[in-house]
C-alpha positions in Angstrom: 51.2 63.9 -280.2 48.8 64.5 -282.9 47.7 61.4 -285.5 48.9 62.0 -289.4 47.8 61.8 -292.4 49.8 61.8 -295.7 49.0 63.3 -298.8 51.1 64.0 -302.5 51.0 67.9 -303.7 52.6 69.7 -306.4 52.9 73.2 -307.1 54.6 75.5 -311.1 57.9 77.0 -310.5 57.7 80.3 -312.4 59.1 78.7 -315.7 56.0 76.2 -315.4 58.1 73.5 -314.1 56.0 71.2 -311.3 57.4 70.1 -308.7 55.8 67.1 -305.9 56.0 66.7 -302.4 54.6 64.8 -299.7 52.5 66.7 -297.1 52.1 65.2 -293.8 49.3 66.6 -291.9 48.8 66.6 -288.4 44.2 65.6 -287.7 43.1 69.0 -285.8 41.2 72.0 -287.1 44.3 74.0 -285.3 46.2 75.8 -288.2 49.6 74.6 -287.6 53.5 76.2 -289.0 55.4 74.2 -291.5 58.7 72.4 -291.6 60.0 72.6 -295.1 62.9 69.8 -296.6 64.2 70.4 -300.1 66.2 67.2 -301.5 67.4 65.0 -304.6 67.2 61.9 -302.9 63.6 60.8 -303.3 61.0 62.2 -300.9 60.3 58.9 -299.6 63.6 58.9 -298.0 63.2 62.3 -296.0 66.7 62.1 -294.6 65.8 60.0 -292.2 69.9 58.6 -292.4 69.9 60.7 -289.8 67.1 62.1 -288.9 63.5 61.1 -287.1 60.7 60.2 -289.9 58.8 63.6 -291.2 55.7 61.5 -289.8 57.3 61.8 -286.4 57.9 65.5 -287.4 54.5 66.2 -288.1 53.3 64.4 -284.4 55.2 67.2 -282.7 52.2 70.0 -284.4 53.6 70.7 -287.9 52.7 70.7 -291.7 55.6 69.0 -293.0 56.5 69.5 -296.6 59.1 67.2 -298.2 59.7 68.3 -302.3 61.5 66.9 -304.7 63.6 69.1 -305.9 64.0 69.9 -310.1 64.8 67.0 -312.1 64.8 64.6 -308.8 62.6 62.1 -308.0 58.9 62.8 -309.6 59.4 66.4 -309.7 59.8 67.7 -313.8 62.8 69.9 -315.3 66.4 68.6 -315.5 68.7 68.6 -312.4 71.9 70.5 -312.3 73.5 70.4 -309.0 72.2 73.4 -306.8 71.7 76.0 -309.7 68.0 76.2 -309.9 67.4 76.1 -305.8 67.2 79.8 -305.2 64.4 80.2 -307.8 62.9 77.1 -307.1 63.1 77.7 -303.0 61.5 81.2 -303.5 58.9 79.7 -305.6 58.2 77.0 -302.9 57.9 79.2 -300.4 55.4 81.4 -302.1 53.2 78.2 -302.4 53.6 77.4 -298.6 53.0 80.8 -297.6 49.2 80.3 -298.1 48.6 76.5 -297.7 45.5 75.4 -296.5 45.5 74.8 -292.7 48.5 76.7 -292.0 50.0 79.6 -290.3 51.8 80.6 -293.3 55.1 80.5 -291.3 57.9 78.2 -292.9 60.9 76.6 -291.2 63.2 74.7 -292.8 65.4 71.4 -291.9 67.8 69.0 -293.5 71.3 68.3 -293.8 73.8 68.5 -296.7 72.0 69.0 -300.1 68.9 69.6 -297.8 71.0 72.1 -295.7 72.5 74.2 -298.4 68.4 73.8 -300.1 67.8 76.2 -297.0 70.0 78.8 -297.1 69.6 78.8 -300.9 65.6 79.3 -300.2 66.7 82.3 -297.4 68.4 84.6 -300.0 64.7 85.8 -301.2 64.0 87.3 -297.7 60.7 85.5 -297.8 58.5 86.7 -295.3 57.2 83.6 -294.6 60.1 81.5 -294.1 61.1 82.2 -290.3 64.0 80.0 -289.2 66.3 77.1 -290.9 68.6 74.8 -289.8 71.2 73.9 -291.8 73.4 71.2 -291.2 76.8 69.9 -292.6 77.1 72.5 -295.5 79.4 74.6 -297.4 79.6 77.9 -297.1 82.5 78.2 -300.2 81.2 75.6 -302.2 84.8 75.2 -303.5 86.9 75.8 -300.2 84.1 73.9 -298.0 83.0 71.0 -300.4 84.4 70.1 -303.2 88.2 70.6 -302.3 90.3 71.1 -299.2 93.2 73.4 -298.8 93.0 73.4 -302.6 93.3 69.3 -302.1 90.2 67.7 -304.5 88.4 65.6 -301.8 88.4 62.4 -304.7 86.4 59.6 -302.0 83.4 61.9 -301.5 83.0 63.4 -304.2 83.5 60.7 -307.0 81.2 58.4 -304.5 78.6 61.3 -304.5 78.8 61.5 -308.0 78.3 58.1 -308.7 75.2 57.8 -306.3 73.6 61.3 -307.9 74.9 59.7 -311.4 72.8 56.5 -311.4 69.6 57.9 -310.0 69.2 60.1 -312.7 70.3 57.4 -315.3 67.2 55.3 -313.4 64.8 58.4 -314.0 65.8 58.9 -317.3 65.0 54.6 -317.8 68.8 54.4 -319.2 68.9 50.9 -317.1 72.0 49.9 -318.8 74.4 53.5 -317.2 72.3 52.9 -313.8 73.4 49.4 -313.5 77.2 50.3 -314.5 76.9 53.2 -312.1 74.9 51.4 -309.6 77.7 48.3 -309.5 80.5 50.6 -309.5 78.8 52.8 -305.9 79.1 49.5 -304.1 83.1 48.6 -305.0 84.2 52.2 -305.6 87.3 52.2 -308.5 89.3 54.8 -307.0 92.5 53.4 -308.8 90.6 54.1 -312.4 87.8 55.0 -313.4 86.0 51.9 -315.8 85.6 53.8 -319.5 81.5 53.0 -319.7 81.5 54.2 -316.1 82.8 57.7 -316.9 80.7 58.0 -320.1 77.6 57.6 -317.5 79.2 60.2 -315.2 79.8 62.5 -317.6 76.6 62.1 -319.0 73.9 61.8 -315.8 76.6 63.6 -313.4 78.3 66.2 -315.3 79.5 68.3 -312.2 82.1 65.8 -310.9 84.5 66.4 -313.9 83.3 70.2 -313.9 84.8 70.4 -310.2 87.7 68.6 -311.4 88.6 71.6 -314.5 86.8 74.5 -312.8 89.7 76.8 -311.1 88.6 78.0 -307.5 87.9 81.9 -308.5 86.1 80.6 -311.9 82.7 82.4 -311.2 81.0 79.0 -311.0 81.9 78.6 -307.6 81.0 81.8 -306.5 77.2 82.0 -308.0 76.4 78.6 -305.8 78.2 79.5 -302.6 76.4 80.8 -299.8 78.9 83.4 -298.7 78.6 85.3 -301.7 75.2 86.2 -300.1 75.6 87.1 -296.9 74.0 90.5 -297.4 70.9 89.1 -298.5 70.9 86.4 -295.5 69.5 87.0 -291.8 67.4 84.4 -290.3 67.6 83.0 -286.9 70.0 79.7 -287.7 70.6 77.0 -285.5 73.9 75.1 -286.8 74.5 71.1 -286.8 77.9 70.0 -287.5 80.1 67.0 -286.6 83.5 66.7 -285.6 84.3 63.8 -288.3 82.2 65.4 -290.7 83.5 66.3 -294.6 81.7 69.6 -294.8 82.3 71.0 -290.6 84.9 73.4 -292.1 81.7 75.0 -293.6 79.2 74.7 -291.2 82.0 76.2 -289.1 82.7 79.4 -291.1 79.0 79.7 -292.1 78.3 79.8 -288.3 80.8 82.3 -287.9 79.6 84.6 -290.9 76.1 84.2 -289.5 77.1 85.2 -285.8 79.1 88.1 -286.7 76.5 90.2 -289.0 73.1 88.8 -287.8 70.9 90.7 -285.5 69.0 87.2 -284.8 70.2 84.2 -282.8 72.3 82.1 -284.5 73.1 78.4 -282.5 75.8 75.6 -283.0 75.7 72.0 -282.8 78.8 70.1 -283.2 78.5 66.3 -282.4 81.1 63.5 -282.6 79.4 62.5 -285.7 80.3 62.1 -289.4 77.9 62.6 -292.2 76.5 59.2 -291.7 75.1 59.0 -289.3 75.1 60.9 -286.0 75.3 58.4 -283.5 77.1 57.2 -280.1 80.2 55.3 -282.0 81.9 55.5 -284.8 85.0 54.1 -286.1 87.4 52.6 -282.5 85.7 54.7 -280.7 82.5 54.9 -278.2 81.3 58.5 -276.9 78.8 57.0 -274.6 75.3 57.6 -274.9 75.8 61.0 -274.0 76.6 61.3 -277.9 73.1 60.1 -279.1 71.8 62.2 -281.8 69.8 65.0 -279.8 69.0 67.1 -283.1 65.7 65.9 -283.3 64.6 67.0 -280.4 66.6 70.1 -280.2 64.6 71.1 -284.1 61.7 70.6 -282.4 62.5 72.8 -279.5 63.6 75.3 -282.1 60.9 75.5 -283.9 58.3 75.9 -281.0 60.3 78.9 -280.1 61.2 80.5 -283.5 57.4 79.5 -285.2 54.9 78.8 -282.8 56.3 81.4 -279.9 56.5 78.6 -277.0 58.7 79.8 -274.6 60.8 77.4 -273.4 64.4 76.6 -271.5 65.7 74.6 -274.0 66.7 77.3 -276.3 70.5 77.6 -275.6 71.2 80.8 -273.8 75.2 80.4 -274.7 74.9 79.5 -278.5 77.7 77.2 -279.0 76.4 73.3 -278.0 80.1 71.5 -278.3 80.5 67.4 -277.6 84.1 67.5 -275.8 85.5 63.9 -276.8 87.6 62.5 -274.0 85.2 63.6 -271.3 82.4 62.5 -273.5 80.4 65.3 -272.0 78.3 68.4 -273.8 79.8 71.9 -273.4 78.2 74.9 -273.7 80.4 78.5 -275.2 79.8 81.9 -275.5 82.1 82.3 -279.1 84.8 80.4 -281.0 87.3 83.1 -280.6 90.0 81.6 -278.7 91.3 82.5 -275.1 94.9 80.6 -275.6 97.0 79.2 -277.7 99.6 76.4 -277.7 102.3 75.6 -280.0 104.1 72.7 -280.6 107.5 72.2 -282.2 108.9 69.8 -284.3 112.1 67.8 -283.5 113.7 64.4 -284.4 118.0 62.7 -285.3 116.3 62.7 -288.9 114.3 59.5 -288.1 110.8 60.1 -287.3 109.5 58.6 -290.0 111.9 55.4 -289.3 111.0 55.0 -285.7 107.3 56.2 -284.0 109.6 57.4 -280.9 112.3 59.5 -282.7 110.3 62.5 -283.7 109.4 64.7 -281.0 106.5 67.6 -280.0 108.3 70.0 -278.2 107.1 73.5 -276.0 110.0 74.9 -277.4 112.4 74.1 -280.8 115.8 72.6 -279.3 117.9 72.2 -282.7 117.1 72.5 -286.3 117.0 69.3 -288.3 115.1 67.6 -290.9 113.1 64.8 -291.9 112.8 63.4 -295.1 109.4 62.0 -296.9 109.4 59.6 -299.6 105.9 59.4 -301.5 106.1 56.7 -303.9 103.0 57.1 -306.5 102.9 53.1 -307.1 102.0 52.6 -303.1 100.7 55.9 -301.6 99.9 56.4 -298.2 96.5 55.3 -297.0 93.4 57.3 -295.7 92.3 55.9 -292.7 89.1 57.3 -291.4 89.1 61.2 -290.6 86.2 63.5 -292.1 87.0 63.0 -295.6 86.5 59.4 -295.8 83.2 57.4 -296.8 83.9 55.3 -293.3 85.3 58.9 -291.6 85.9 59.1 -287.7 89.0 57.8 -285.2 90.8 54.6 -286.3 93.3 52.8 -284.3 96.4 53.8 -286.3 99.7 52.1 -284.7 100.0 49.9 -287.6 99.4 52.4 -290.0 102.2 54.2 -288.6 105.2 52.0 -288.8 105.2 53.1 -292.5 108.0 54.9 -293.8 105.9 57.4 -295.8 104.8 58.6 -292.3 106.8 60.7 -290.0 105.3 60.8 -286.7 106.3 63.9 -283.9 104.7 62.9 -280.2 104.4 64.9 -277.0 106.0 63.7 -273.7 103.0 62.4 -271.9 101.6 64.8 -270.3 101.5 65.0 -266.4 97.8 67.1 -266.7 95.1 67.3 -269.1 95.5 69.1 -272.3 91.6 70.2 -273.8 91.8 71.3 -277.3 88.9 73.2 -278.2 88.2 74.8 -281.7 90.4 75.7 -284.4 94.4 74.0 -285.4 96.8 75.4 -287.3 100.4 73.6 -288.6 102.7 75.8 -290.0 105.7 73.9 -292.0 109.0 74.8 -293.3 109.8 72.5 -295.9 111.6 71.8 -299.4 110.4 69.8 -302.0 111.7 68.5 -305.8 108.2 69.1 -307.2 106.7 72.8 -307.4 103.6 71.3 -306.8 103.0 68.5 -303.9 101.0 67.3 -301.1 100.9 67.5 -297.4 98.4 65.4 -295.3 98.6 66.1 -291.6 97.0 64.0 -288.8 96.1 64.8 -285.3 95.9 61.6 -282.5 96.2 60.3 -279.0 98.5 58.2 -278.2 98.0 55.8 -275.0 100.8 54.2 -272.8 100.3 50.6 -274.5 100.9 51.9 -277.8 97.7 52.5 -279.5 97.0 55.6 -281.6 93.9 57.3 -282.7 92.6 59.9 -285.0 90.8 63.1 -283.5 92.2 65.3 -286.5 93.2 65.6 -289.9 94.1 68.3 -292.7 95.3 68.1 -296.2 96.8 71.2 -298.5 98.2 70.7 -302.2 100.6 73.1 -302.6 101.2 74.7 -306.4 104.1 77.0 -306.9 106.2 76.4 -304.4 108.4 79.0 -303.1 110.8 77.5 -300.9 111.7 80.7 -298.7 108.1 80.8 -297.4 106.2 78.1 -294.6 103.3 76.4 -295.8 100.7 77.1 -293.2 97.0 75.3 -293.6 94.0 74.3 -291.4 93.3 71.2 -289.8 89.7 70.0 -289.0 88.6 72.1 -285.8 88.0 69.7 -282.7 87.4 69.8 -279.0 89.3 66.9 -277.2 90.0 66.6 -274.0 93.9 64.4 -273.8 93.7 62.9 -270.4 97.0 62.7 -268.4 99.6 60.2 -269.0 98.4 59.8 -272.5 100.6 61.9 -275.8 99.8 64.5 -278.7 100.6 63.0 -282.3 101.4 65.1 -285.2 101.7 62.6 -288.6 102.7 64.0 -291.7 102.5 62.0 -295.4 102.6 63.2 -298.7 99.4 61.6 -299.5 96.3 60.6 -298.1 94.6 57.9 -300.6 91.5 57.3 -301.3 90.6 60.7 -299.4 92.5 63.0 -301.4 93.5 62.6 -305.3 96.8 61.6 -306.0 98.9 64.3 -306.6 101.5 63.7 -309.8 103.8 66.2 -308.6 105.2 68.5 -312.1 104.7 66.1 -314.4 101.1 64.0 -315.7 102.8 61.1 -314.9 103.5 59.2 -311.5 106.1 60.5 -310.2 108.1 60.3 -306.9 107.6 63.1 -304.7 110.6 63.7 -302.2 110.1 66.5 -299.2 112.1 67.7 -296.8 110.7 68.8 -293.1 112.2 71.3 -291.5 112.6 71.2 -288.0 113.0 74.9 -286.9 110.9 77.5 -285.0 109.4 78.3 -288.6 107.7 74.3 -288.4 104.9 74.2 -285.7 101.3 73.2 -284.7 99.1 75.8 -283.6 96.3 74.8 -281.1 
């Protein structure tokens, strides 16, 4: 490991704009690659919520850059979320390309802003930037980040907002918005937002309320998400994702994209982590040690291969790296594409949302029936960790459950294992007294004694409803393994609050939202 030094630089975007970064500098006269990070945070901070210290970074042989990024931390020009990051990443990277005491070859690292910072700076085919590694990102900003199934992800992104809000109120010394902003971050108003506190959003973090009045094929969306620029993309990529992470369902189809038009290596990651952080236990639940975070390690291994040309055996000859929860064990796959699926009917006497034993998940449907959900706007139904939650991964639900808001569907308990691995479906036949509505579905195990966890969630608001057609939507992929004598839970609400906005049904008052579950071969889960 090689001692380091720290230094500040800066370097002109081409509309004169200058932008700082720390440079951490491994002591040798050996010209070394660098590891670029692009972020809005402060440089100081460097990610490290999740990953190892740049210092530790640089130890391993590297130059490693860390920028403020436009209008962020000491860096000049005014920040507007992710427009200026192509430009500015090219622009970067034509600076880095002949720093002193370098190779001139450019890797890139980071996760959320960072991540989608990299594939940004990849659209200018840079001939110096050699391989990235983005992690938890969107690949449709729209579809990927800021909503879900057409469902506004409120939590995140008004908790994001917030945070982005009051450091730019701090950099622009407007105390007074930074404290409003800075009080509200640590008791989050979900129920209202305080008038003062929306002034200073819509002042220091104007993109919450633009997400909130953009429509999804506004060209907005499409000018800041990475799959508009697929054609202009090829890098060998290796993917980081987690499993209770808000942004996996891009990092999952960006991964896919990637693999299926690349003529370069492209890996995946997938942890049993949420956003923050990537570690051994979240939530109920433990994953052993086997769940540490390895990504640091595994970048590093990466980047010897991709930059330096060290051969190694740590380079994944099957590129898919999955944690299997249940076994607590790493798997390794060849592709995503499934080799079977299962489906799972829905049946109940009409009382599964009554009684947690009445609704049933069958092989096959038996009868048709129905179920009836009440969602009463004055006491919605709770979010209770999942992906789209600031305190995201597997809860113990039982309690939760006994609500009549909730109808629950379980599996026999099963005589073998069951391993889900990869994408779910849940197709449902339903009726509703609202043309527009919301359907939150959950995914759990459910143990002999009575407890109930989380492994799975998805949430679709529906607009127009036709009533002749099934509503089908995506659940947040996962790789499980169920042991034996344990059961598969399917809950359905109409809401899923704080997670998800509250959905007013017709009318832009609160309103009581009434749907009907069809129990029929046209109502199933897809695995």
């Amino acid at each position: 490991m090689y001692q380091v030094s720290k230094e500040v630089a800066t370097t002109k975007t081409r509309d004169g704009i200058t932008l700082v970064a720390d440079i951490y500098r491994p002591k040798t006269e050996e010209k070394l690659p660098i590891l670029l990070m692009r972020q809005p945070y402060g440089r100081e901070i460097a990610s490290t919520v999740v990953y190892a210290h740049s210092k530790w970074y640089a130890s391993q042989g590297y130059i490693v850059v860390i920028q403020d990024v436009r209008g962020r931390g000491d860096s000049g020009g005014e920040f507007h979320l992710f427009e200026s990051e192509i430009d500015d990443g090219e622009d970067t990277l034509n600076w880095l390309s002949t720093l002193e005491g370098s190779t001139g070859k450019v890797g890139m690292y980071g996760f959320s802003y960072q991540g989608m910072t990299q594939i940004y700076g990849a659209i200018s085919k840079h001939p110096a930037l050699k391989t990235i590694c983005p992690a938890m990102i969107a690949s449709d900003l729209y579809g990927d980040w800021a909503y879900e199934n057409g469902a506004f992800c409120y939590e995140l992104n008004l908790a994001w907002a917030i945070q982005l809000g009051a450091q730019t109120a701090r950099l622009k010394e407007d105390f007074s918005a930074y404290n409003l902003l800075f009080s509200a971050s640590r008791n989050l108003p979900v129920w209202g937002i305080p008038s003062g506190v929306e002034e200073a959003l819509r002042k220091y973090a104007p993109f919450y309320y633009l997400w909130l009045n953009t429509p999804p094929d506004d060209d907005y969306w499409r000018k800041l998400s990475p799959q508009s620029y697929l054609d202009r993309i090829d890098l060998p990529m290796l993917h980081i994702g987690g499993w209770f992470d808000g942004y996996l369902r891009g990092t999952w189809n960006f991964y896919r994209q990637m693999r299926a038009k690349s003529a370069f290596q492209q890996s995946l990651i997938i942890g049993p982590w949420c956003h923050i952080p990537w570690g051994n236990t979240k939530g109920d639940r433990t994953y052993s040690v086997t769940a540490n975070n390895n990504i640091n390690e595994a970048q590093i291994s990466w980047f010897d291969y991709y930059l330096k040309g060290v051969k190694n055996n740590k380079i994944p000859k099957k590129n898919i790296n999955l944690f299997l929860m249940g076994q607590n064990k790493w798997i390794k796959k060849k592709t995503l594409d499934k080799e079977k699926y299962t489906k799972f009917y829905l049946n109940s006497t009409g009382l599964a949302n009554v009684r947690d034993d009445n609704g049933k998940l069958l092989s096959k449907n038996k009868k048709i029936s129905e179920d009836i959900l009440v969602t009463d706007f004055w006491r919605p139904t709770p979010s209770l960790g999942g992906h789209n939650s600031v305190n995201a991964g597997s809860f113990e639900r039982g309690e939760l459950e006994q609500r009549t808001d909730i109808i629950t569907y379980t599996s026999d308990f099963l005589t073998e294992k069951l391993t889900i691995i990869g994408d779910i479906s849940l197709q449902l036949k339903v009726a509703c007294n609202h043309s527009t509505f919301d359907i939150s579905a959950v995914l759990s195990q459910v143990y002999p004694d009575g407890r109930v966890y989380n492994f799975s969630q998805g949430h679709i608001t529906v607009q127009e409803h036709q009533g002749n057609k099934p509503i089908i939507f995506n659940l947040q992929p996962s790789a499980i393994a169920l042991k034996k004598n344990t059961a598969l839970r399917l809950s359905i609400s109409g809401s899923a609050f704080p997670a998800y906005a509250l959905n007013k049904g017709d009318s832009q008052e609160a309103q009581t939202i009434t749907l009907r579950v069809f129990c029929t071969e046209e109502s199933f889960l897809r695995l």
